[in-house]
C-alpha positions in Angstrom: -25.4 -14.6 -29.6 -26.8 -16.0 -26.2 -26.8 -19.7 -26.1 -30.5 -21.2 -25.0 -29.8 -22.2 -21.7 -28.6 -18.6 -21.2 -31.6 -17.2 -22.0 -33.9 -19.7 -20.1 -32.1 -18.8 -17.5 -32.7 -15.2 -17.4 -36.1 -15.4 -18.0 -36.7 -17.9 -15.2 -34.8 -14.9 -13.1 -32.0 -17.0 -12.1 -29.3 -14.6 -11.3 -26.0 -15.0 -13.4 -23.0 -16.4 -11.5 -20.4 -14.1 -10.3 -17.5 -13.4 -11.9 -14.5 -15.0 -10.6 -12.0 -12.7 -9.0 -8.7 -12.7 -10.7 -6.1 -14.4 -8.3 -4.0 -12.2 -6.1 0.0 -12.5 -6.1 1.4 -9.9 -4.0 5.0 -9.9 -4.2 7.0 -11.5 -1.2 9.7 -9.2 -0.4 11.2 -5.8 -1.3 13.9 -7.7 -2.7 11.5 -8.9 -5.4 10.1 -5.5 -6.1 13.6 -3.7 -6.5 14.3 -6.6 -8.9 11.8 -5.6 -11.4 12.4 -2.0 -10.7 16.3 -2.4 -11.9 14.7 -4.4 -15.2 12.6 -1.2 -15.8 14.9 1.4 -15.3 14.7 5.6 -14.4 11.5 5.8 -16.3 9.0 3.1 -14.9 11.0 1.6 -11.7 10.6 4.3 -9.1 6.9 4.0 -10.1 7.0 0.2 -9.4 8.4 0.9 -6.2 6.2 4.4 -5.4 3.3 1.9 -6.4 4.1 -1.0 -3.7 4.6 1.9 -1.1 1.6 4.0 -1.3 -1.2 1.1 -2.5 -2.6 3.2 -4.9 -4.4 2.0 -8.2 -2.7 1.8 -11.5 -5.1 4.9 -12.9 -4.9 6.9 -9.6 -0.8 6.0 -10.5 -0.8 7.3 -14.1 -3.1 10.6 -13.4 -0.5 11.8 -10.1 1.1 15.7 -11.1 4.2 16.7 -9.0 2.1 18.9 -7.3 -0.1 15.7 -6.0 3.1 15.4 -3.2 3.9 16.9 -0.2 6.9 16.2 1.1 6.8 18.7 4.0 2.9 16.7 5.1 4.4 14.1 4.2 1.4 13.0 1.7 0.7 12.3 -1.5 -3.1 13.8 -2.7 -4.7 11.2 -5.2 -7.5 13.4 -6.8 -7.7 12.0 -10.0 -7.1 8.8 -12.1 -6.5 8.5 -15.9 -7.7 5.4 -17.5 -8.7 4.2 -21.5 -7.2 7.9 -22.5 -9.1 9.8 -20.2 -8.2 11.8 -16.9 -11.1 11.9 -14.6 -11.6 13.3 -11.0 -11.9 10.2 -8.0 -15.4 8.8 -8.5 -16.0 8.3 -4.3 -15.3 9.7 -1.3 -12.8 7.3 -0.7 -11.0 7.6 -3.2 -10.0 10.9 -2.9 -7.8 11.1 0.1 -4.2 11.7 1.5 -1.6 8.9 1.2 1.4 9.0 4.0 4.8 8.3 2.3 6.7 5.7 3.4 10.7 6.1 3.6 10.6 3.4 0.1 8.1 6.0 -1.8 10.3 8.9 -0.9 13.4 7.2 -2.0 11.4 6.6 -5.3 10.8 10.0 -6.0 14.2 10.7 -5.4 15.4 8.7 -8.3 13.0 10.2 -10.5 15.1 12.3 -13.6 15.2 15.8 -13.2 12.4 16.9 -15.4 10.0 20.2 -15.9 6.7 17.7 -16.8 4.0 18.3 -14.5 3.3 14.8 -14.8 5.1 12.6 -12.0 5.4 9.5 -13.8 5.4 10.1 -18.0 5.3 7.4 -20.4 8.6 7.7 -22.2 7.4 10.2 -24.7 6.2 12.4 -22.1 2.6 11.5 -21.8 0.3 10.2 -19.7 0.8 6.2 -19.3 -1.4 3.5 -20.9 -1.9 0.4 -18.8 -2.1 -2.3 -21.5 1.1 -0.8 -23.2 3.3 -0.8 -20.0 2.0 -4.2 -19.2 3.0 -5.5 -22.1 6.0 -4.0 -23.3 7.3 -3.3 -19.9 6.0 -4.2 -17.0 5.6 -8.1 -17.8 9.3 -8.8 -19.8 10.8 -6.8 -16.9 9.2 -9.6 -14.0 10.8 -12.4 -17.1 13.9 -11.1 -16.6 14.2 -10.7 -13.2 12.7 -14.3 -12.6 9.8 -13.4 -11.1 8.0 -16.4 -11.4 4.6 -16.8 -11.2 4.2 -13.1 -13.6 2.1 -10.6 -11.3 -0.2 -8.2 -12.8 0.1 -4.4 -11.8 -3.0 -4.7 -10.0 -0.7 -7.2 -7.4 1.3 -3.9 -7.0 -1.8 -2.1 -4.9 -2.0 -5.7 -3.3 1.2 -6.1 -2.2 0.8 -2.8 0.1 -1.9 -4.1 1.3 -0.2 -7.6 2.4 2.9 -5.9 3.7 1.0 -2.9 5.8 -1.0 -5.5 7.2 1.8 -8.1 8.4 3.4 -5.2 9.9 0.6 -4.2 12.3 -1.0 -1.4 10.7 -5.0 -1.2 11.3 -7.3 -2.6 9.1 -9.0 0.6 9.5 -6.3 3.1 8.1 -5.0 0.2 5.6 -8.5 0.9 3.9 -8.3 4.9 4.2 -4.9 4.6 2.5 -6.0 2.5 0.0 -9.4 4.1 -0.6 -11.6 1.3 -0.1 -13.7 0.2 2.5 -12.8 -1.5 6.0 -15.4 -4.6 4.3 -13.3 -5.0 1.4 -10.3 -5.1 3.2 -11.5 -7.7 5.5 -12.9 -9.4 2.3 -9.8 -10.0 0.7 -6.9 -9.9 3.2 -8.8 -10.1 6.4 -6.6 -14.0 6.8 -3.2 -12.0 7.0 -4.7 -10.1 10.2 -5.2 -13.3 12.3 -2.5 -12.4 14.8 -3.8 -9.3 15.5 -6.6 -10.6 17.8 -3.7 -12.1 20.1 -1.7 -9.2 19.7 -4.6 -7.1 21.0 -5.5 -9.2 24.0 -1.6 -9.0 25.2 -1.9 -5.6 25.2 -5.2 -5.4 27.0 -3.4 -7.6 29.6 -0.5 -5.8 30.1 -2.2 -3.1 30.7 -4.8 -4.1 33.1 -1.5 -5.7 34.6 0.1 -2.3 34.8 3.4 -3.8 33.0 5.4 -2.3 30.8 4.5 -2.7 27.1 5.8 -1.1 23.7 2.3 -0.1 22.1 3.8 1.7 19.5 1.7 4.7 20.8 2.5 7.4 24.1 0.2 9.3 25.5 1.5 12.7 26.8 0.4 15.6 28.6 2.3 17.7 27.1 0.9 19.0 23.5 2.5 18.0 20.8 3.9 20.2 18.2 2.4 20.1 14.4 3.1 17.3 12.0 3.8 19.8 9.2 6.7 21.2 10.9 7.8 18.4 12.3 7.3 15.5 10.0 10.7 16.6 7.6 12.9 17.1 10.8 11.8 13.5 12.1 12.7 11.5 8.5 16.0 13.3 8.5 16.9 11.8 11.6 15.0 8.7 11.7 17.4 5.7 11.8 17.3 3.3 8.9 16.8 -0.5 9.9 15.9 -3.5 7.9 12.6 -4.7 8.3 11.0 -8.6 7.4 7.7 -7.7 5.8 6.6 -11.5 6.0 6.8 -11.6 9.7 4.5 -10.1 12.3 6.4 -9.8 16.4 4.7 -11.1 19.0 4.4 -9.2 21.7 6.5 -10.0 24.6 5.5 -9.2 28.2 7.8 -7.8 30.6 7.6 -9.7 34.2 5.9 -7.6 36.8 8.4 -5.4 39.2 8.9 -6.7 42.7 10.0 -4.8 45.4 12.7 -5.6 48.1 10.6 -7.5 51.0 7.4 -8.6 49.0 6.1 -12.1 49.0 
């Protein structure tokens, strides 16, 4: 029953506060992820590890057929989610959309059991999975175990994507198309771990209206490129494996300018 001053309130129109948003505790490293993912073994680890790879929600996580991936796009298709015992199609626009697989996601489908369920991460009966029962029986004793320490939530999963795609450079603008939320939100919540990127932009503005030689990550070429279907398998077979500091962003550093023999 509403307490008085509740409903004085809403007579006088007052809007009610808002909620406070639950506290956000991505993990730190990778190391810390595989940790919990050993504690949960073949059936939920490679899930913990597909989940910190690809952002996506723990519903959009739980409703994901084999068919959902595309390992010669390179992609996986969220289309649907599966929440309070119910698979339903993506509610937005936004939420539909293609996921690129990172080299850790692919590793984690690769230590999936061989299985004939349609479904790409079953509960251990076989089913779909129910979020308060792998939080509580699973997911939470496995983070004990591993001394993980504070306990994240599996929500902190999709946020520790977020943290580590964004230390590592990648645009806030296809951050929020992989995740499936808008550029705002993104900004909202984890527009602080972006910071270096207005220097990192101005340095490469500089160097180029300096004509010097800078590693943008990105060539241009006149020559057309061939498709990313065909391609994109080819590429991760030979890519070269190096170890990578998720907390850290480079600064960009600017070659001197070229001199030639007999200049001032």
């Amino acid at each position: 029953m509403p307490s008085a001053g509740a409903s004085s309130t809403a007579k006088l129109g007052v809007p009610n506060p808002a909620r406070r948003a639950r506290e956000k505790r991505p993990f730190e490293t990778w190391r810390q992820v595989e940790a919990v993912a050993a504690q949960l073994g073949p059936v939920y680890g490679p899930m913990v590890i597909f989940a910190a790879a690809t952002g996506l929600r723990p519903s959009e996580l739980f409703g994901l057929d084999r068919r959902d991936v595309d390992r010669q796009a390179g992609v996986v298709y969220v289309r649907r989610a599966y929440a309070n015992g119910r698979l339903k199609q993506t509610k937005t626009r936004l939420s539909a959309r293609a996921v690129p697989l990172q080299a850790k996601a692919l590793e984690a489908l690769d230590r999936l059991p061989a299985s004939g369920n349609p479904i790409l991460f079953p509960n251990m009966r076989g089913g779909r999975i129910d979020f308060r029962i792998l939080g509580r029986k699973h997911w939470r004793p496995a983070q004990v175990k591993a001394g993980i320490d504070p306990v994240r939530g599996l929500y902190d999963l999709r946020h520790t994507y977020a943290t580590f795609a964004l230390r590592a450079g990648v645009p806030v603008f296809a951050v929020s198309r992989f995740m499936g939320t808008s550029i705002a939100m993104i900004d909202r919540h984890y527009g602080h771990l972006a910071n270096d990127s207005r220097e990192h932009a101005v340095a490469l503005l500089d160097a180029l209206a300096l004509e010097r030689a800078v590693d943008a990550a990105w060539t241009s070429t006149r020559t057309p490129r061939k498709p990313i279907r065909k391609t994109v398998a080819a590429s991760r077979a030979h890519r070269p494996r190096r170890s990578v500091d998720a907390r850290w962003t480079p600064r960009l550093v600017l070659s001197p300018p070229q001199t030639t023999k007999g200049a001032d």
